[in-house]
N, C-alpha and C positions, 0 to 999 in steps of 0.2 A: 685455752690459756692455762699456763701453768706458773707455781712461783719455784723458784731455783735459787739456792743457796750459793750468792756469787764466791765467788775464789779470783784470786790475785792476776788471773787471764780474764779478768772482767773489765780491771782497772780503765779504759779505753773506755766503755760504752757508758760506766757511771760517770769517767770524767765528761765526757759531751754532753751526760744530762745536768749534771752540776753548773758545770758552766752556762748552761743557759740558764740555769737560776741566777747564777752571779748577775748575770747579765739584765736580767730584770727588774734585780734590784730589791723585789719584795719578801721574799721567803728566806734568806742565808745574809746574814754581818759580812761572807767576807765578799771584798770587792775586787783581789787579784782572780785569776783565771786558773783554775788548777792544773799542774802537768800529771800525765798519765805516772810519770815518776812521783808527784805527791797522792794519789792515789794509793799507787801500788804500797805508798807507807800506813797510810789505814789501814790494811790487812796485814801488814806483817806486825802490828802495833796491837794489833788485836788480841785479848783473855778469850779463852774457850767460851764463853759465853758474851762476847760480840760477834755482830755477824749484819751483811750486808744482805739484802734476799731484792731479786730480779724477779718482776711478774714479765712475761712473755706471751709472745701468739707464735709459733712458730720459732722462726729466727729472731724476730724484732723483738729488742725488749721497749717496754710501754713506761716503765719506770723503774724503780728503786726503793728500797727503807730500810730504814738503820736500826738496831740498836746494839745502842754503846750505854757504857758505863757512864753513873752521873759523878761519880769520881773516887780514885785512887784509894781514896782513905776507906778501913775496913769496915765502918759504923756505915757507910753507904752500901756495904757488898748485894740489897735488897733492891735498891734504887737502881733506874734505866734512864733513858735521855731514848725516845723515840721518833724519827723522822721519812716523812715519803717524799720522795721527788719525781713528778712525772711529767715525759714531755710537754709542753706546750701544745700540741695536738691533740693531748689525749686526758686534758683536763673537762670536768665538770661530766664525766662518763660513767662515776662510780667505782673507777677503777683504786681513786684513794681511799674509800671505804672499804673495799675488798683487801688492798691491800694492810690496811691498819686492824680488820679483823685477823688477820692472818698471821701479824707481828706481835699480837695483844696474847693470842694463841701460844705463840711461839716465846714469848715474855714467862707465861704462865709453867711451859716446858720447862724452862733454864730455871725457873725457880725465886723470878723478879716479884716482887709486890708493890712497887711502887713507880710508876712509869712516871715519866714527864715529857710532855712539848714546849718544848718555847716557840710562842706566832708572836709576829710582827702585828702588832695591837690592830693596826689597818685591815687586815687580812681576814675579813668579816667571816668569807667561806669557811677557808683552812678551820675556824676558831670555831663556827656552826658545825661540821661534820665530825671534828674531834668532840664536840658536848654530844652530837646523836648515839657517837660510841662507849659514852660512856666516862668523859672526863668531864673535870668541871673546875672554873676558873678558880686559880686559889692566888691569883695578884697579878698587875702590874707593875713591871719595874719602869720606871719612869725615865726616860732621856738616855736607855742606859747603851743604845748605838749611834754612832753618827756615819749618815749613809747620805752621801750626795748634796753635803753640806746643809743636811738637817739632822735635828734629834731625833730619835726612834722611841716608841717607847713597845715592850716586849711583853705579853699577853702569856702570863706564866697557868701552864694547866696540867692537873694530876689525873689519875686513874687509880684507885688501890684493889689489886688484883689479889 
């Protein structure tokens, strides 16, 4: 297994794993279906220090994680927004831990000190393995998606690197 810093000829293989996120319904707000053409706009959208990274075996890739900026304005230029998505296959394997050591790593690179996830409050796991790494809950936002004609509420967590 190796991780690989995707580029804009990735677009394809993160859009199929996104989408099955969508399609789950528990890990991502949005509920349209991304095209390989909204993809390819995340990377071209992308500051020198975001970046999408591929864990692989071979040819397969196994999943995805993100970090992007947590926003625009300069007083944040410390702050990340960090995220995995991995097959449905190839969950509860350790492979999210590997990969979230490896983004936390790579955070540390670019020169980030303040990471954050946002989990869907439900999502017991995702919220367990992110505190093993090292984050730790700093709120819920209450009601603040509506996914499948319920309220969501969003399990806000940091890392200060």
């Amino acid at each position: 297994m190796e991780f690989r810093i995707a580029d804009i000829a990735d677009a394809r293989v993160v859009q199929e794993i996104y989408n099955e996120h969508i399609l789950g319904g528990n890990s991502t707000m949005d509920r349209s279906l991304k095209s390989v053409a909204e993809i390819e706009e995340w990377f071209t959208g992308f500051n020198d220090r975001e970046l999408i990274v591929l864990l692989e075996e071979g040819d397969y890739v196994i999943g995805w994680g993100i970090i992007k900026r947590y926003s625009e304005r300069e007083g944040y230029a410390k702050a990340c927004e960090t995220a995995i998505y991995l097959r449905s296959v190839e969950t509860r394997k350790g492979y999210g831990s590997l990969m979230k050591k490896w983004i936390i790593a790579k955070c540390k690179e670019l020169g980030y000190h303040h990471l954050v996830a946002k989990i869907f409050a439900t999502n017991t796991a995702s919220i367990a393995y992110n505190q093993k790494l090292g984050y730790e809950i700093v709120g819920t936002q209450k009601e603040i998606g509506y996914v499948d004609s319920q309220w969501q509420d969003v399990t806000i967590m940091q890392l200060l690197i």
